[in-house]
SEBA-851613 format. One record per residue (C-alpha): x, y negated, z negated; residue in three letters. Coordinates in steps of 0.2 Angstrom, whole numbers, plus 5000, padded with zeros to 4 digits. Example, Ala and Ser with C-alpha at 12.3 -4.5 7.8 and 13.67 -1.06 7.14 Angstrom:
506250224961Ala506850054964Ser
//
This chain:
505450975093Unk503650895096Unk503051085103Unk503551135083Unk502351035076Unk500551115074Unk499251015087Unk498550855079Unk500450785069Unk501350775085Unk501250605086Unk501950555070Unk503450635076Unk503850505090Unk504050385080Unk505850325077Unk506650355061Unk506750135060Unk505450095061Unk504449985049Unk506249945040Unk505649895022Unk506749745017Unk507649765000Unk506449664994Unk505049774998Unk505749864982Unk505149714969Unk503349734979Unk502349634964Unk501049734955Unk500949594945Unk499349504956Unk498649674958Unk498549724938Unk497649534935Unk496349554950Unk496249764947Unk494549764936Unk493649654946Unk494049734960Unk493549894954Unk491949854948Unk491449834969Unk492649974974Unk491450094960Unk489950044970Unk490850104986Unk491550234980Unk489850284972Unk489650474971Unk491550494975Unk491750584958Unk490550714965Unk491850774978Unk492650864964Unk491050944962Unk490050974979Unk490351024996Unk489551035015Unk490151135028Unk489351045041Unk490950925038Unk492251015046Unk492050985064Unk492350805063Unk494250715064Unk494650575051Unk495050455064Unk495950285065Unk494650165064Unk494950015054Unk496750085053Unk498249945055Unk499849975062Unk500549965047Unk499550065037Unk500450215026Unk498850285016Unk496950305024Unk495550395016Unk493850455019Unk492550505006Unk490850555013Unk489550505000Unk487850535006Unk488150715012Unk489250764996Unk487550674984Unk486450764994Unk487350944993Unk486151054982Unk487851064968Unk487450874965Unk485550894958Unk486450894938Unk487450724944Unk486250564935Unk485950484957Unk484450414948Unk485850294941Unk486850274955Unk485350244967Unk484950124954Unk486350034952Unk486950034971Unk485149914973Unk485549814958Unk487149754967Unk487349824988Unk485249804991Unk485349974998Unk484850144991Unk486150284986Unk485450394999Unk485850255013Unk487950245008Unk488650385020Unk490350345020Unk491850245011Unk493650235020Unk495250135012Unk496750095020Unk498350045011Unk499749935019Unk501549965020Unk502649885003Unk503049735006Unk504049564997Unk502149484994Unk500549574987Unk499649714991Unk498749745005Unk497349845006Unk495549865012Unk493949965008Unk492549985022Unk490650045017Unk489750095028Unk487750115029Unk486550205037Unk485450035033Unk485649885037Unk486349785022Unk485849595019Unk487449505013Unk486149385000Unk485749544992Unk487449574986Unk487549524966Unk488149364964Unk489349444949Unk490449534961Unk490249404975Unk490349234975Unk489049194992Unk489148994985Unk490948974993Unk491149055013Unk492649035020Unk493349085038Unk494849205040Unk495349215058Unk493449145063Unk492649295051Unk491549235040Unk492149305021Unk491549265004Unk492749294990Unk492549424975Unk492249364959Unk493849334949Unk494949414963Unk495749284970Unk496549344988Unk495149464989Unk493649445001Unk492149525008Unk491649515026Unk490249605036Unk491149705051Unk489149715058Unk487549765049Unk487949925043Unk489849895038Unk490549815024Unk492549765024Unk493249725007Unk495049675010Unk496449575004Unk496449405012Unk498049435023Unk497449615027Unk495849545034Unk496149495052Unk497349655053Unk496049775048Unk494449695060Unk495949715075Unk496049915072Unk494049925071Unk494349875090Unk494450025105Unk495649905116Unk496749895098Unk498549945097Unk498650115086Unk499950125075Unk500750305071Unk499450335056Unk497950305066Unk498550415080Unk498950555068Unk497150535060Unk496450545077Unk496850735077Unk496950755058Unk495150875053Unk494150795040Unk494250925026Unk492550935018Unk491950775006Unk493650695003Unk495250685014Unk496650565013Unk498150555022Unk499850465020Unk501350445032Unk503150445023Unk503950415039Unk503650205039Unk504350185022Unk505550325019Unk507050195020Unk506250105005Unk506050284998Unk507750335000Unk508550164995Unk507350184978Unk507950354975Unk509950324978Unk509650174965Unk509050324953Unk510350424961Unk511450444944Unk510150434933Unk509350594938Unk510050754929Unk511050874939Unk509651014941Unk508650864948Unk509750794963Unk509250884977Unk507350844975Unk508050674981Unk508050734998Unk506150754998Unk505850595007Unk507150615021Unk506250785024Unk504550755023Unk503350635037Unk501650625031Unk500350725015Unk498650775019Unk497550825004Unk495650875008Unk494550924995Unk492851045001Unk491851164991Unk491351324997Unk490551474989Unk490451374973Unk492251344974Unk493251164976Unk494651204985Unk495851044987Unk496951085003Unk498851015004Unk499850975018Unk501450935019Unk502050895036Unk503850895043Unk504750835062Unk505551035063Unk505551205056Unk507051205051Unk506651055037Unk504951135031Unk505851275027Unk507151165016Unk505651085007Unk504851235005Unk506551294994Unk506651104985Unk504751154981Unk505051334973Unk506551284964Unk505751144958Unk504351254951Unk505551374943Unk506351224936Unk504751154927Unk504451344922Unk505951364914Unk505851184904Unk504251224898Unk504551394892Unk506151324885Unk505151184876Unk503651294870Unk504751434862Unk506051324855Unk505451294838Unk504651514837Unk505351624827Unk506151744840Unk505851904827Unk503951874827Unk502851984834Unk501451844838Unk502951734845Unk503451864857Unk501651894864Unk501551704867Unk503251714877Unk502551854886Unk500651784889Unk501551614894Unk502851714907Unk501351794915Unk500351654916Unk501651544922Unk502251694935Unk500251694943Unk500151484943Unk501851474952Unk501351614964Unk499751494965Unk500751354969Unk501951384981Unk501851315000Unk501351435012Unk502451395029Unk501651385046Unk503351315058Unk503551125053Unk501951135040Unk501851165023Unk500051215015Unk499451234998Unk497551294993Unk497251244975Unk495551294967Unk495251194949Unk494251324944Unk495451444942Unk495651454923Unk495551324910Unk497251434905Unk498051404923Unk497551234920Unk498551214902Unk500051334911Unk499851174926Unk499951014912Unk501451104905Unk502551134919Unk502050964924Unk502250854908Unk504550874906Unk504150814924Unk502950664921Unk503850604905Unk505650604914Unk504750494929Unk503950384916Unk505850364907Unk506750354923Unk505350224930Unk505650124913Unk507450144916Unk507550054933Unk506349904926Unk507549864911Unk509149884924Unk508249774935Unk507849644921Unk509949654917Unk510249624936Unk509449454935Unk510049414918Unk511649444927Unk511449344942Unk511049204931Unk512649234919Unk513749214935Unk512549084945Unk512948974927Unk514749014926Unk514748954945Unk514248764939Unk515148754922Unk516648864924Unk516048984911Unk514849134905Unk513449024894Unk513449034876Unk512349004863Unk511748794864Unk512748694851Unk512548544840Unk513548404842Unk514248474824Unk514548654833Unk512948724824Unk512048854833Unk510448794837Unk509548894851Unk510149064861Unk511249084877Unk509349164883Unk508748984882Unk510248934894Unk509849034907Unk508049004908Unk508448854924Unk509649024932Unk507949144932Unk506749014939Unk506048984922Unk506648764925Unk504748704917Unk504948834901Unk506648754900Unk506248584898Unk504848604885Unk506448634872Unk507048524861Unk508748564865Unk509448454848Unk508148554835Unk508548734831Unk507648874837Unk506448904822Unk505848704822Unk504148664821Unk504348634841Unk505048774846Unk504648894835Unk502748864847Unk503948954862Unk504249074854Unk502749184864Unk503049124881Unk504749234881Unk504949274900Unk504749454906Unk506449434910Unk506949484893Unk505649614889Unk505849774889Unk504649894896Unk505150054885Unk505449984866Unk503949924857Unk504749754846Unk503749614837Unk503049504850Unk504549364854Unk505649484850Unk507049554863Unk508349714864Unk509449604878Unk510749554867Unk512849494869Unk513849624860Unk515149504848Unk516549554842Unk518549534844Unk519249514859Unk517549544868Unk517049424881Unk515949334867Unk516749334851Unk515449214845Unk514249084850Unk515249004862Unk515349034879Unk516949114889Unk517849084904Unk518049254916Unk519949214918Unk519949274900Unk519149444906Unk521149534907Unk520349714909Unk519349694923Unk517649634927Unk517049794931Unk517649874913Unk516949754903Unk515149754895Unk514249574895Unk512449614890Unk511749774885Unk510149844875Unk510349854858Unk509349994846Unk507449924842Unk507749874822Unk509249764830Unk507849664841Unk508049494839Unk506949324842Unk507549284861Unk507649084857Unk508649134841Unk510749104844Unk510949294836Unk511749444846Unk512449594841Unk513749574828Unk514849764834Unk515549874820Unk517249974830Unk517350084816Unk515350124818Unk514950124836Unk513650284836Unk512350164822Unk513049994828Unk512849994848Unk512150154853Unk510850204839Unk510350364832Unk508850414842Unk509250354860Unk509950464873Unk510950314880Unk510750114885Unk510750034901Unk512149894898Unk512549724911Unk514449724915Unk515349574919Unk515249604935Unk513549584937Unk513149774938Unk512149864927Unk512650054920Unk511850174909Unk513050224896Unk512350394889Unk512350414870Unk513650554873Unk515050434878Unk516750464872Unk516950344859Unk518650264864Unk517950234880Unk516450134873Unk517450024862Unk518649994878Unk517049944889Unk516749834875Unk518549744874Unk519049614887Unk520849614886Unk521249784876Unk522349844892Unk521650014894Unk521550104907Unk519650174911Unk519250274925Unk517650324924Unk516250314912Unk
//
């Protein structure tokens, strides 16, 4: 199998199909820390990335000889790229680019000339339970003098020690820190990454299967990057069987993508005037670049067809100018796919893309791509709001486990309604401190705790409806013979038609949002389910049943089967939905 691969990817091929297991945890890998630390860290990452923009604009040739190596490349590395930056500003196609800037501000902030920066490499670790980890090394032809730095990206007042490195932090990132490697080298890195990264600068250092396959992977012009799938392709596969029944039909065997494909190289070079960006996909056999390369075309056809479909749905079929469009777009859309599609060399797949082929192949490429790019962003907010309803579950069955029953809305001595069943649960979703700052005896809309209203957790927030801010779409369907038939709360021996078949929680339309610390759900209307629960303009719901599952319920249910999911002791019989 290994003499299949093309020389310089055999060694990612020895690498067992285990290992790097990503725990089920890896799957909540918290962006959170990243988004809060992200502009600060980018102001730095601008100035060593300096002149990266220009690799979509210039060239060398005198690049191509060299390998992108695995220097400063973890073991558990997935993603490391290489930009060149002095030979790409000093390529003749760069004379229109303002340097006089970037020279400028590269001594405002590194001490050091544009012209002295020759290179930038970032790695990016494996997903993991905790933060990211990632690193970015400059490094200079000059000597760089650390109290040269600007003290607005690095604070040199506070050095610490990582591992006996000497490191100073970058300002307002907390976990990220700066440490000179030697005079010419510059390691930014997240502070676990730190030590992890200095050990792969070593020659006597252990290479991981990423550094071994950039040992022999050909630096393609100004820019190359290069992923490996193989080290997380269980997380890959586990994310893409969770999404498994939410992908359409036509879509399904794209899931096999991961299982299929080891590792991407993209280099991006200029010759003749030309940017040509260079992709690679790279496979264990034939056999499986030849499947990819049939996912790949189908899936080109597919995203043809959808836009032709979308662009020509609202034209008059009879008019003239209408069918010339139709025409123009078919022969467009015919020469971007023949573009596009992989050429195969044995276990390799390879694409030359040139930007400059036509602002109208360009238009053809945004098109074919945008059905694809708006279903990922629906399917991505999907899987958030089914993720919050998991957790909203686990606490609906964690409470039920201390008071012998689902949590209702929080009473009065008198039986008044005061605050919401969300409130409740805030001790089940870690949210103990937020808890206690209520006034559990004054309604929800007291001159207290109306002030909570803002700090609703992200628990009950969901990432796809635009509400009023407080306001959530997580609501108890009520009604009779539901589980909740009001505001209190219900035992699950009560549940007669099976845990599985019976709705607890689900998302309501967005003019049915609702302040979460309010005691009010969604009051159902059985003889108007389609306005009531499912909405006029949604395509479906996700929906938490009692057994702590979540489903989507597409807005094309069969309406007796909706009010039966909806009914806890109506004795039907449901067998799928």
């Amino acid at each position: 199998m290994l003499n299949i691969l093309p020389r310089g990817y055999r060694t990612l091929a020895c690498v067992p199909r285990d290992t790097n297991l990503i725990d089920r945890a890896s799957l909540q890998w918290s962006m959170r820390g990243a988004c809060s630390r992200s502009l600060q860290v980018l102001r730095i990452t601008a100035l060593l990335l300096i002149g990266t923009i220009t690799v979509f604009g210039v060239g060398d040739e005198n690049v191509h000889a060299q390998n992108l190596g695995g220097q400063y490349v973890p073991s558990d590395a997935i993603v490391v790229g290489e930009v060149k930056v002095a030979e790409t500003l000093a390529a003749p196609a760069a004379e229109m680019y303002p340097i006089e800037i970037f020279d400028a501000l590269t001594k405002q902030n590194l001490g050091v000339g544009v012209e002295s920066l020759q290179k930038v490499r970032f790695v990016v670790a494996a997903p993991g339970p905790g933060e990211p980890q990632f690193a970015a090394m400059l490094f200079s032809s000059m000597p760089l003098q650390i109290e040269k730095l600007s003290g607005e990206l690095v604070d040199l007042e506070s050095p610490s020690e990582i591992g006996g490195h000497e490191c100073y932090p970058i300002v307002d990132a907390p976990g990220v820190v700066l440490h000179q490697a030697n005079p010419k080298t510059l390691v930014i890195a997240s502070q676990g990454y730190l030590n992890a990264v200095l050990r792969a600068g070593e020659p006597s250092s252990r290479r991981g299967a990423l550094a071994e396959l950039a040992n022999d992977t050909p630096v393609s012009g100004n820019a190359t990057i290069l992923a490996a799938v193989t080290p997380i392709r269980p997380m890959a596969m586990g994310m893409v069987q969770a999404m498994a029944a939410q992908i359409p039909p036509p879509l399904q065997p794209f899931t096999q993508i991961p299982a299929l494909l080891d590792a991407v190289v993209i280099g991006m070079d200029l010759e003749e005037a030309d940017l040509k960006i260079q992709f690679d996909m790279l496979t264990s056999d034939e056999a499986k670049a030849t499947q990819l390369n049939g996912l790949i075309t189908n899936g080109l056809q597919f995203g043809r067809q959808m836009m032709m479909s979308q662009m020509m749905s609202g034209m008059d079929v009879d008019d003239p100018m209408a069918d010339a469009t139709r025409r123009y777009m078919e022969r467009l859309s015919g020469m971007f796919i023949t573009s596009m599609t992989p050429v195969q060399d044995g276990s390799k797949l390879s694409m030359d893309v040139s930007p400059t082929q036509g602002m109208a192949v360009q238009g053809v490429l945004v098109g074919l791509l945008l059905p694809a790019v708006q279903a990922a962003r629906e399917s991505a907010r999907r899987m958030s709001s089914m993720n919050n309803l998991k957790q909203v579950g686990l606490a609906m069955h964690n409470s039920h486990s201390v008071y012998r029953k689902f949590p209702g809305d929080i009473l009065s001595d008198d039986g008044t309604p005061l605050l919401s069943w969300r409130v409740a649960i805030l001790p089940f979703i870690e949210q103990q401190t937020l808890y206690e700052q209520f006034k559990l005896d004054e309604p929800w809309d007291s001159p207290h705790n109306i002030q909570l209203l803002e700090k609703m957790p992200p628990v009950f927030n969901h990432p796809g409806v635009v509400v009023k801010s407080g306001q959530t779409v997580y609501q108890k369907p009520i009604g009779p013979k539901f589980i909740f038939e009001g505001h209190e709360g219900t035992s699950m021996r009560y549940i007669l038609d099976g845990t599985s078949n019976t709705i607890m929680v689900l998302e309501t339309p967005e003019e049915a949002a609702v302040e979460w610390t309010k005691p009010s759900d969604l009051d159902v209307d059985l003889d108007d389910l389609t306005s009531s629960v499912i909405g006029w303009d949604r395509q479906g719901f996700n929906a938490l049943i009692a057994d702590g599952s979540v489903r989507y319920i597409s807005a094309v249910i069969d309406l007796e089967i909706l009010k039966a999911l909806l009914t806890r002791d109506g004795g039907e019989i449901i067998d799928s939905f």
